[in-house]
C-alpha positions, 0 to 999 in steps of 0.5 A, a space after each residue: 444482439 445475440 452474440 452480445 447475449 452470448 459474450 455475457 452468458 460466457 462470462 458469467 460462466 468464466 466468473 462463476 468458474 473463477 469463484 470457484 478457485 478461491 480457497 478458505 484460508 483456514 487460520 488460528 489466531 491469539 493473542 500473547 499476555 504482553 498484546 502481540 497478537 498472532 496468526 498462524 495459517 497451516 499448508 504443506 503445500 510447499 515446504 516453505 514458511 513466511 515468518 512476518 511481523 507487522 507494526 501498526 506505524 506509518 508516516 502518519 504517526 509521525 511527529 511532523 516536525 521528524 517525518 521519515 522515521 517509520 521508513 528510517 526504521 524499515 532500514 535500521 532495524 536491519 542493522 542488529 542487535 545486542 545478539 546479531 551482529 551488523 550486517 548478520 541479519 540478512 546473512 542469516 536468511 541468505 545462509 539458510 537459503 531464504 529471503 527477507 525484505 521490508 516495507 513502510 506505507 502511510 499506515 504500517 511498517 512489515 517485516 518478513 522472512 521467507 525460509 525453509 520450513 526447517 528453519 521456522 525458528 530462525 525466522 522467530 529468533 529474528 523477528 523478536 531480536 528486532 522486537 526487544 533487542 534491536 541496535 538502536 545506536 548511532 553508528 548505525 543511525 549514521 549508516 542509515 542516514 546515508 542510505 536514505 539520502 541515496 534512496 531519495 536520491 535514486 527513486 525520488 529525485 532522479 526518477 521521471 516523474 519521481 515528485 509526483 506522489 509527494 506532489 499531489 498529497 501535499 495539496 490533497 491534504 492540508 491537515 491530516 499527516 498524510 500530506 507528507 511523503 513516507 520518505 520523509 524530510 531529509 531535513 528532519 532526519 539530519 536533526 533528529 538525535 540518538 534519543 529520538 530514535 530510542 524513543 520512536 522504537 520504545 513507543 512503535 516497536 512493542 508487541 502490543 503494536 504489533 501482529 506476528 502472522 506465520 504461514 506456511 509449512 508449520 504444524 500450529 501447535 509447535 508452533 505454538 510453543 515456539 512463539 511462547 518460548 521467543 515472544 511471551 517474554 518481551 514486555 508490553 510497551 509502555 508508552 502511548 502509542 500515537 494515532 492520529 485522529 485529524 479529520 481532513 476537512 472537504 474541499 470546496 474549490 479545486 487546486 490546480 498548479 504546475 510543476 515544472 522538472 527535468 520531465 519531457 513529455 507532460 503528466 497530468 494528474 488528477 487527484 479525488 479525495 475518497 472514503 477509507 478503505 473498508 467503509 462501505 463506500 470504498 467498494 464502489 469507488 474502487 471498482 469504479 477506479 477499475 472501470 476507467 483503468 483495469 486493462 487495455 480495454 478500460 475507459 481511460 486506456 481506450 479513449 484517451 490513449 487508443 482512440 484520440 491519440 492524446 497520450 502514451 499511456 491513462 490510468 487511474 488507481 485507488 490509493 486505500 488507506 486506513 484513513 479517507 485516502 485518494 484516487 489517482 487518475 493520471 495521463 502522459 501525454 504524447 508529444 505536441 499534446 497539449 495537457 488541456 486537451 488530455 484533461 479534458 478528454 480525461 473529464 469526458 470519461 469521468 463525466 460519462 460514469 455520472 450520466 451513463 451505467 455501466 455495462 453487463 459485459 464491464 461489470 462481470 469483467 470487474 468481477 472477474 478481475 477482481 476474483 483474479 486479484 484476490 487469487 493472485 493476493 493469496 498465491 503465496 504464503 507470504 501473501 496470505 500471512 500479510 493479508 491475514 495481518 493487514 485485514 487483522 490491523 486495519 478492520 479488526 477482522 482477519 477471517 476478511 481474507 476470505 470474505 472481502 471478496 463479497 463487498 467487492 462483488 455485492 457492488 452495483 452499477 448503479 452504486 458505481 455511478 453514485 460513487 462517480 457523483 459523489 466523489 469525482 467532482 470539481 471541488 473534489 479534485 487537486 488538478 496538477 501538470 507536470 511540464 518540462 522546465 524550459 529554462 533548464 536549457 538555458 542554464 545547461 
């Protein structure tokens, strides 16, 4: 009893110490005439800038019948414009010594640079070419097409377990546009023409659709200008800008299939529909999802994978998202284990947050992992400047950046075991195996 005393007093301290390393992330932000909203972070800690742009488009913007056009966008909109050439985007960046990339989720499309801080305004140039110039023709869309098709080929089809995504939301959602993949349908790519994408950029592709957030080595008032003299141009989208506002109903009934694949060893998953993220809910279900898979001394990894013997490897992940998302909870099974007896192993560790609180020493490791997260999110300026938009697009609220962590921490364990009842249950729940197609064998 003493040293169980002692191991919670220890990590208190450890906790109260980590707290103590988050830093304000001090910021301004404004918005241009035109509605492009912007956020600027000063730190000469290095002398590097992130220049980033966030368009609040996603998969779940999309016309159902052209999925795949917010990701196609990530690519295009690397092809040029009317005053860079093709191919020149990313040899601007490379030449000036920085790196560039993109990303598409459900929600939103972010673009960024990362440079030396010299080179702030090569980041801008950049970034509003793609906003009012960008090269939206068809030898490029011809181009693109083409590395979509070997991207779904390469992370998709040819990955192990690469359906399992697109799988599971298909059955998690029967009406809100989450039910499809990011990726999209190659299918609907083939058939959509020059004009549909001319259209998608006039509609997303807008200052008032989007949030220009720069951190790093920059003095704000030069900055300023700068922003003025790139961005205060670029006219306002006139366009109705497309939010879904489908409401996916309740289940009342599991859905539970199989899929059968390439796959050796059997995947089991388990998918829980739960609130959006930021809702006051969302916390609980969060930390809970942490409960059963952050680390190796978490529930799943030790009961399932340790102690039973039953699988390689459990897990279970929030996916947030701007609208009510889903749990992940997921098991590889080791060879010669049946899926019925992981699942059910999986369902004993469920059952036992509903019926049994959870631990002082495991809350206060969740803290501490979660005090962790949020340094780490905030370790580089292309983090910070991310997390500053993001907070901005999805909640209206940047200076979230420094205060989310207290939703996180203010969660009790009796709220934990609420969310348990509450979310993780049968009729909740999309059930799926994936298994081995034996009559491929055959066929080879």
């Amino acid at each position: 009893m003493k040293t169980r005393n002692l191991f919670v007093v220890l990590s208190m301290l450890i906790g109260t110490s980590a707290i103590g390393q988050l830093k304000t992330i001090e910021f301004e932000e404004y918005d241009l005439k035109n509605g492009l909203h912007v956020i600027l972070h000063e730190d000469h800690s290095t002398p590097i800038v992130a220049v980033t742009v966030m368009y609040h488009v996603g998969s779940k913007n999309e016309n159902p019948e052209r999925t795949g056009m917010a990701h196609f966008f990530e690519h295009l909109l690397f092809e040029g414009s009317e005053n860079i050439g093709r191919g020149e985007f990313s040899r601007y960046v490379e030449n000036a010594g920085g790196v560039l990339n993109a990303n598409t989720s459900n929600d939103r499309t972010f673009y960024y640079e990362v440079l030396p801080s010299n080179q702030l305004e090569l980041g801008m140039w950049l970034e509003s070419e793609r906003m009012l110039h960008a090269k939206v023709a068809n030898e490029g869309i011809e181009t693109q097409r083409e590395v979509v098709k070997e991207e779904k080929r390469q992370r998709v089809d040819n990955q192990p377990y690469g359906s399992l995504l697109s799988e599971t939301m298909s059955r998690a959602y029967t009406e809100h546009p989450y039910q499809w993949p990011v990726i999209g349908s190659m299918e609907h790519l083939n058939a959509a023409q020059e004009a549909d994408f001319i259209d998608f950029y006039k509609t997303f592709y807008v200052p008032n659709n989007a949030v220009l957030s720069i951190a790093g080595d920059i003095n704000i008032e030069e900055t300023k200008k700068l922003i003025k003299k790139y961005f205060s141009g670029i006219p306002r989208g006139t366009q109705e800008i497309p939010r879904p506002d489908i409401i996916e109903p309740a289940k009342t009934a599991e859905v539970r299939d199989t899929i059968l694949g390439k796959d050796q060893l059997p995947m089991i998953v388990q998918a829980y529909n739960i609130p959006a993220q930021g809702t006051e809910e969302y916390y609980a279900v969060d930390m809970l999802n942490q409960v059963l898979s952050g680390g190796e001394s978490s529930r799943l990894n030790r009961a399932v994978v340790d102690e039973k013997e039953l699988a390689l490897f459990a897990g279970a992940f929030s996916f947030g998202l701007e609208d009510p998302g889903v749990t992940l909870a997921f098991s590889l099974a080791n060879m010669g284990v049946a899926p019925e007896e992981v699942e059910a192993a999986m369902n004993e560790e469920v059952e036992r947050l509903k019926t049994e609180l959870i631990s002082d020493e495991e809350l206060q490791k969740l803290k501490n992992q979660i005090e962790s997260n949020f340094v780490t999110a905030n370790a580089s300026m292309a983090g910070i400047a991310e997390s500053l938009a993001n907070y901005h697009m999805y909640f209206g609220e940047a200076n979230l950046i420094n205060t989310e962590i207290n939703r996180y921490l203010a969660v009790t364990k009796e709220e934990i075991m609420d969310a348990a009842k509450k979310y993780y249950t049968e009729n909740n729940r999309v059930v799926l195996y994936f298994m081995y197609d034996e009559s491929l064998e055959s066929s080879n």
